[in-house]
Every structure is written in structure tokens, then in C-alpha cells.
C-alpha positions as CSV (number, residue, x, y, z in Angstrom):
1,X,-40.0,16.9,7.0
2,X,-37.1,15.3,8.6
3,X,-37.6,12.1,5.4
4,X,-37.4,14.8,3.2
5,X,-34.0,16.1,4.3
6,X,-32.5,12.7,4.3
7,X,-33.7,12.2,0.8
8,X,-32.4,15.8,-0.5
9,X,-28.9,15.2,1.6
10,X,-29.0,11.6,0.2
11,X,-29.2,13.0,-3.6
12,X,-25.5,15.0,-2.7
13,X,-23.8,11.3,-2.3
14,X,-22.9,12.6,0.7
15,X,-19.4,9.8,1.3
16,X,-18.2,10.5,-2.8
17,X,-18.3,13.9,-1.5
18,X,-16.4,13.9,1.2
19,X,-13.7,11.6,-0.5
20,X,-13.7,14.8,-3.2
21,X,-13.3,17.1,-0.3
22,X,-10.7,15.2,1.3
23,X,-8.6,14.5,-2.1
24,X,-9.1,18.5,-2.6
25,X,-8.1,19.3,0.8
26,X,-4.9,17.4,0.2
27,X,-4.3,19.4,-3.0
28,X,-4.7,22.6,-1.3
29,X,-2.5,21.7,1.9
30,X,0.1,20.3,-1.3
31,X,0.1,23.6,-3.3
32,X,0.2,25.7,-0.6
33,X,3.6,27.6,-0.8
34,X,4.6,27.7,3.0
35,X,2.2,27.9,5.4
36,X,-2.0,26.7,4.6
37,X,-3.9,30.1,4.4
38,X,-6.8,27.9,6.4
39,X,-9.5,31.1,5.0
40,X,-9.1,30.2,2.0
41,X,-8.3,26.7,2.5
42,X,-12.3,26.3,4.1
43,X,-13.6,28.3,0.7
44,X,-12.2,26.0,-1.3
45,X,-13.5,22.8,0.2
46,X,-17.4,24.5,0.7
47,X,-17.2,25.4,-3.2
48,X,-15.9,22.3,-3.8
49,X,-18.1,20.2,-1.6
50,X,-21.0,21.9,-3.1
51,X,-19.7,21.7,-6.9
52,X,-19.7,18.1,-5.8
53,X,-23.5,17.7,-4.5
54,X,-25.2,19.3,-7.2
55,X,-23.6,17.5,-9.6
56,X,-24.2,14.3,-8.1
57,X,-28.1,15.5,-7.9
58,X,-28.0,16.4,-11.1
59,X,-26.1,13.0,-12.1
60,X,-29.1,11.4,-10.3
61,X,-32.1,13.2,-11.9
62,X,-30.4,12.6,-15.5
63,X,-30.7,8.4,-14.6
64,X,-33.3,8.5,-12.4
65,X,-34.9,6.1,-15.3
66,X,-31.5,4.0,-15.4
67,X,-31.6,3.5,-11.6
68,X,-34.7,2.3,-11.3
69,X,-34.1,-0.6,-13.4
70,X,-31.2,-1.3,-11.0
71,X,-31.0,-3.5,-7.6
72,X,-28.6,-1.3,-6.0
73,X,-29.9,1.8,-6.9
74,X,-34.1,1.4,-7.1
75,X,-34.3,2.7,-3.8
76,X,-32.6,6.1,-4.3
77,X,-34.9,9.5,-3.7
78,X,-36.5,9.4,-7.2
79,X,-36.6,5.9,-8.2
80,X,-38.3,5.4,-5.2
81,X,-40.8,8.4,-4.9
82,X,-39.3,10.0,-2.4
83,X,-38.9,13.2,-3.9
84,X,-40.0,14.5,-7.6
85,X,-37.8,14.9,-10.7
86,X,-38.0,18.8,-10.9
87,X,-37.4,19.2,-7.3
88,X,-33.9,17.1,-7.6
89,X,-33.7,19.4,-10.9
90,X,-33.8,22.5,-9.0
91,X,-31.8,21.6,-6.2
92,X,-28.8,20.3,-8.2
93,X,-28.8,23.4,-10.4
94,X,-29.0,25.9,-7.0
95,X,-25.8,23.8,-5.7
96,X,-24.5,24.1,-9.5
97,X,-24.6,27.5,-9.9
98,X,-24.0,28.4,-6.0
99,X,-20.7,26.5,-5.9
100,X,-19.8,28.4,-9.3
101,X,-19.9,31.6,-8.0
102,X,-18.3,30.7,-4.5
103,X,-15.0,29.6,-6.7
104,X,-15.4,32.6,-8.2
105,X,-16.0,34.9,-5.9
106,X,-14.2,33.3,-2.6
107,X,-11.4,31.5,-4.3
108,X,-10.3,32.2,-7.4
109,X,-10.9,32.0,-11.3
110,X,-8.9,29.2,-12.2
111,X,-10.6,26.9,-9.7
112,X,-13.9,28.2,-10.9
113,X,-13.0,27.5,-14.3
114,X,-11.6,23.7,-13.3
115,X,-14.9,23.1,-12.1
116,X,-17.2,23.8,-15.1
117,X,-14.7,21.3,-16.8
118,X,-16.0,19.1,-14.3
119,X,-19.6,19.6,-14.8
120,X,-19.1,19.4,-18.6
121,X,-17.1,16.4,-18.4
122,X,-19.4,14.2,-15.8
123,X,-22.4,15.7,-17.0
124,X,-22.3,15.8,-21.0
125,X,-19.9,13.3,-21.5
126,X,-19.5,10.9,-18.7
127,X,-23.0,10.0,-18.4
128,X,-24.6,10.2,-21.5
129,X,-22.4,7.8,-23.0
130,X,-22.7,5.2,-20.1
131,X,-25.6,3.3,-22.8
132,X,-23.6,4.1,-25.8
133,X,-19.7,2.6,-25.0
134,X,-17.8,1.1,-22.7
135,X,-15.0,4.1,-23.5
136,X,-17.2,6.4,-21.0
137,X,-15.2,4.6,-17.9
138,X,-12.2,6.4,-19.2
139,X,-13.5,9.6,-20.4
140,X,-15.4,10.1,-17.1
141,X,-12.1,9.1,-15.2
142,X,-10.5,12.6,-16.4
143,X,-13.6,14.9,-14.4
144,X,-13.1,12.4,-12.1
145,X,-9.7,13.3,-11.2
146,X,-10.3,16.9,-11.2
147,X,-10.4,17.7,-7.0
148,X,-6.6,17.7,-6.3
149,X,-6.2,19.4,-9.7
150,X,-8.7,22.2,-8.1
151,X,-7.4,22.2,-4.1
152,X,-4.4,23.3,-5.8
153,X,-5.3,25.5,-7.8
154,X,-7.3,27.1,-4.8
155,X,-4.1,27.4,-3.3
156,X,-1.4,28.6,-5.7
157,X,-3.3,29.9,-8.2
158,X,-1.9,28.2,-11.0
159,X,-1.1,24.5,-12.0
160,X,2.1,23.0,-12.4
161,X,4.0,19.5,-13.4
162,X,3.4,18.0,-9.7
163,X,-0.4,19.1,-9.6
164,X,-0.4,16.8,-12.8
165,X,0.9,14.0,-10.7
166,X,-1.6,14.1,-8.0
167,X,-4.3,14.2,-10.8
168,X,-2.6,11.4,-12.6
169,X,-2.3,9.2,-9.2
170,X,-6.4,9.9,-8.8
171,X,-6.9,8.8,-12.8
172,X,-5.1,5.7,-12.3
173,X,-6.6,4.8,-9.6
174,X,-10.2,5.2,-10.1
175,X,-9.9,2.3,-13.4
176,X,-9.2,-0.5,-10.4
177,X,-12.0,1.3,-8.0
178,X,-15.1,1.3,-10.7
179,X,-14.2,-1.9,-12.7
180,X,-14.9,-4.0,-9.4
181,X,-17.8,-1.9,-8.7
182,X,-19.0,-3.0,-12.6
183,X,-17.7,-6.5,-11.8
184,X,-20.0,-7.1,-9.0
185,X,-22.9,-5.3,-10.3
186,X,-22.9,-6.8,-13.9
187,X,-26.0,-7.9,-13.5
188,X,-27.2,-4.6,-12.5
189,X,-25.7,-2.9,-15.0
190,X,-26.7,-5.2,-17.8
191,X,-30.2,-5.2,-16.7
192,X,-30.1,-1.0,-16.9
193,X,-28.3,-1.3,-20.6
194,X,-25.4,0.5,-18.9
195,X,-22.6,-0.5,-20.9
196,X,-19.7,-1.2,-18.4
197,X,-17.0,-3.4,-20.0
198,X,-18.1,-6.7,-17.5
199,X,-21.3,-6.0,-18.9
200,X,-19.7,-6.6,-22.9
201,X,-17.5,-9.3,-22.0
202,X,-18.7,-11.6,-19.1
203,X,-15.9,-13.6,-19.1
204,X,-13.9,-10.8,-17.0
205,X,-10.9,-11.3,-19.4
206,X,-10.1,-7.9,-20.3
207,X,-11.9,-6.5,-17.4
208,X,-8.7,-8.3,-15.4
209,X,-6.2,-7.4,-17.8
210,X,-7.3,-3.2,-17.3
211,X,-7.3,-3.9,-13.3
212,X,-3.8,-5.4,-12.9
213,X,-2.6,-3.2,-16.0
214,X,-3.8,0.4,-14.3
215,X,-2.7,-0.9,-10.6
216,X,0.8,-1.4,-12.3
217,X,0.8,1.7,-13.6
218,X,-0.7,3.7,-11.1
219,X,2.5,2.2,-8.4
220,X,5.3,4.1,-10.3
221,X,3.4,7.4,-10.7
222,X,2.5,7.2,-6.9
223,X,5.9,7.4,-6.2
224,X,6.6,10.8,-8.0
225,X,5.4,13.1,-5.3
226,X,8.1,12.2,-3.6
227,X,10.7,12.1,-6.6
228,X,9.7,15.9,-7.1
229,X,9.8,16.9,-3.5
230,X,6.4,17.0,-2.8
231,X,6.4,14.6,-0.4
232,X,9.7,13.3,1.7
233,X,11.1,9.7,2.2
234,X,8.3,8.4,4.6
235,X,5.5,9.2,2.3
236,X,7.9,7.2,-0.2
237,X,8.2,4.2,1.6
238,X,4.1,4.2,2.5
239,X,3.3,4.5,-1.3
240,X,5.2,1.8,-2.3
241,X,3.8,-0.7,0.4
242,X,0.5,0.9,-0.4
243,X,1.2,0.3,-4.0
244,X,2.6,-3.8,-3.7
245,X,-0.3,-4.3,-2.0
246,X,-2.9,-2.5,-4.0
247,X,-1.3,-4.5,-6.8
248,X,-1.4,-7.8,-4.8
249,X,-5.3,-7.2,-4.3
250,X,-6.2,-6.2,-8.2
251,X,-3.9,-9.5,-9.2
252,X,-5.9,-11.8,-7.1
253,X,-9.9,-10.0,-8.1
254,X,-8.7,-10.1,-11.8
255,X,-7.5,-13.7,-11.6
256,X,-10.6,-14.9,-9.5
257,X,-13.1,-13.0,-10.6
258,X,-15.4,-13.5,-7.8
259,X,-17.8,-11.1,-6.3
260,X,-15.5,-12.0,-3.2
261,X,-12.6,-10.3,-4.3
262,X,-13.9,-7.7,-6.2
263,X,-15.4,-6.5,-3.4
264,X,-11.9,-6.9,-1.2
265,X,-10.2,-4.7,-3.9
266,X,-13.1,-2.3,-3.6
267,X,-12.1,-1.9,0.0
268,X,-8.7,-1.8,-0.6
269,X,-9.2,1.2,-3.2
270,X,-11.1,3.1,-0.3
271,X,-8.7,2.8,2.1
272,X,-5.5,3.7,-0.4
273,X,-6.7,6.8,-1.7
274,X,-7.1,8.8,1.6
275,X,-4.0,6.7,3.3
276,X,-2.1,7.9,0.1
277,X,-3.0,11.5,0.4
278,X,-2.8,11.8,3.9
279,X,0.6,10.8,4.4
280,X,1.7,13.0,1.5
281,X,0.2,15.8,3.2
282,X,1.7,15.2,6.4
283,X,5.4,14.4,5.1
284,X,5.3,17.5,3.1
């Protein structure tokens, strides 16, 4: 019973999750005018959180095929027999459809709304096209950018130019993140038919170029929170240190291209995003 659990909790992706709360959190705390209504602040991270699990299940049941072909992911519940394709089925529609209706009902419309966005996007876009192009790495970065987008929408009601920026800071910043996940799980990928662009062009040329290039760009945008009074001046000094050195990182994994430093930007991506947010939201 208790295997069981682990293998159903395992299926929610339980720490991409938890970055979605967080980076949602930090949307709501951002778009809250005044002080953070924390009843509705807690609604909108369970609807979220669960918006977040089933679709993960529900990412996992459609590529349960894909991942068993892979190293890295041949050991998840259904590659691995732990649990059976209709039950993942069933319990990443229930989450679906549960976390639907607590937007709905518990937050708002909007957020609701922003959500099915999300499940169209990740689900009927994003991965389906992960074996046709390379392209689906930047159409599954816009459903991908979606929980600041929704935290504040859970808290205002509406969307404005600087909920835009904290969705454009979590766009940016997820090209870097995945393309040295794909770099150091080419072979993975290849072997899968998952066509990440290391898998395309092995020499990591381009692959480099789009790491350094989105870094770069994602520096500058970083900065606007505090440019449009979102954030104050010590939020604006931490985002451009965080930024230089983000930068620093993606240079040296694009001009390497070893496993070594892919992996070190990896890290470094992990640690930015919540250092990023966190700071914004406490120099609000």
C-alpha cells in the first residue's frame, strides 16, 4: 500500500510542483493590492498545486511509451509496472478536473480560465510535438510560464503590464533550464526519438548560441519589476548579480559543452528562479 502511494505521489512530480507553487505564490504575494488576503492566498496554491499534479500524471501516462525507452526515466510508475496506464489515467483526470473547479469555485474565473490554457498548451501542444520538432521547447515554454501569470490573477483579479513581466522573466528563463537538461540527456532523448535541438544538431552549436542568447535577454527583463515598482532597489541590485552570474554560468556550459557544466547551469537555474522571486516578494 504504502509502494503504491509513493508511486501515485511520484506521478504528481512532486519538486516541479512545488517550484509552480512557489513561482505562483510569489505572483499572488506580487498582485496583491495591500495586504495578502492569506484565505485566498492558500486556495490559489491548492488549485494550483493540483492543476500541476494531474497534469504532470497526465503528461506521464501520454509518454509512458517514450519513457521507457529512456535511462532517466524507465524507472517511473508506468514504465516500470508499478502502477497501470488507466489508473495514472484516472487519477490525473480527478486532479484535472478537481483543480478546475477549485479555481473556479474558491478563487476566481480568470485563474480557472488561465489554467485550461495550461492544460491545452502542455498537453495538446507541448507534448505531442516533442517527436515532431524541435519548435515544441518554445511553444511549451509559454504554458510553462503560466503560474505567476495565475498567482496573480488569483489575487487581483485581472492581469496587467507587470504580471506580463514576471511571466516573461519565467519564459526566459526556462530556454537555459531545459536546453542543459536536453544537453546532458541527448542520448536519452535521441534514443526515445524526442526531438530536442542537442538531439538535431550534436555539435551543441546552436544549442549554445540559444543558452547565452536567452540568459542575455532574460538579465534586462529581470530588472523591470523593479523599473515598474514592483519590487524596490535591493531586489534590483540581487537581480542583476543573479543575472551576471546566471549569464557567466550559460557562457561557460555553451562554450564547453560538457555534461559538467551543463549540469552546473542546471543548478544555477534552480537556485535563481526561487532566489529571484523571493527577494522580489520580500522587497515589495
Amino acid at each position: 500500500m504504502k509502494a503504491r502511494a509513493a508511486a501515485y505521489l511520484e506521478l504528481t512530480k512532486p519538486r516541479i510542483t512545488f517550484l509552480i507553487a512557489l513561482t505562483s505564490a510569489a505572483g499572488f504575494c506580487l498582485g496583491s493590492r495591500g495586504a495578502v488576503n492569506y484565505v485566498q492566498f492558500v486556495h490559489a496554491i491548492i488549485g494550483i498545486a493540483l492543476l500541476s499534479s494531474g497534469i504532470a500524471t497526465l503528461n506521464q501516462f501520454m509518454e509512458r511509451d517514450l519513457d521507457a525507452l529512456m535511462r532517466r526515466t524507465a524507472d517511473r510508475p508506468l514504465p516500470s509496472g508499478r502502477l497501470f496506464p488507466f489508473e495514472a489515467l484516472w487519477f490525473g483526470v480527478t486532479l484535472t478536473l478537481m483543480a478546475e473547479a477549485y479555481l473556479a469555485l474558491f478563487v476566481n474565473v480568470l485563474t480557472a480560465l488561465l489554467g485550461l490554457t495550461v492544460i491545452a498548451g502542455y498537453l495538446f501542444v507541448y507534448t505531442p510535438l516533442k517527436t515532431r520538432t524541435s519548435l515544441s521547447t518554445a511553444l511549451g515554454a509559454f504554458p510553462g510560464a503560466m503560474p505567476p501569470l495565475m498567482g496573480w490573477a488569483a489575487a487581483r483579479g485581472e492581469i496587467d503590464v507587470a504580471a506580463w513581466v514576471l511571466f516573461a522573466i519565467l519564459f526566459l528563463w526556462q530556454f537555459p533550464h531545459f536546453l542543459a537538461i536536453a544537453w546532458m540527456y541527448r542520448e536519452d532523448y535521441g534514443r526515445a526519438g524526442i526531438r530536442m535541438l542537442p538531439v538535431l544538431e550534436p555539435d551543441g552549436r546552436v544549442t549554445g548560441q540559444q543558452i547565452i542568447a536567452y540568459s542575455l535577454m532574460l538579465l534586462p527583463v529581470s530588472l523591470l519589476p523593479a523599473v515598474l515598482g514592483l519590487s524596490g532597489k535591493i531586489y534590483l541590485i540581487a537581480a542583476l548579480v543573479l543575472g551576471i552570474l546566471f549569464v557567466v554560468s550559460s557562457v561557460r556550459a555553451a562554450l564547453s559543452k560538457s555534461n559538467q557544466h551543463a549540469r552546473q547551469l542546471l543548478l544555477a537555474s534552480v537556485l535563481y528562479l526561487p532566489i529571484l522571486f523571493g527577494v522580489m516578494v520580500l522587497n515589495r
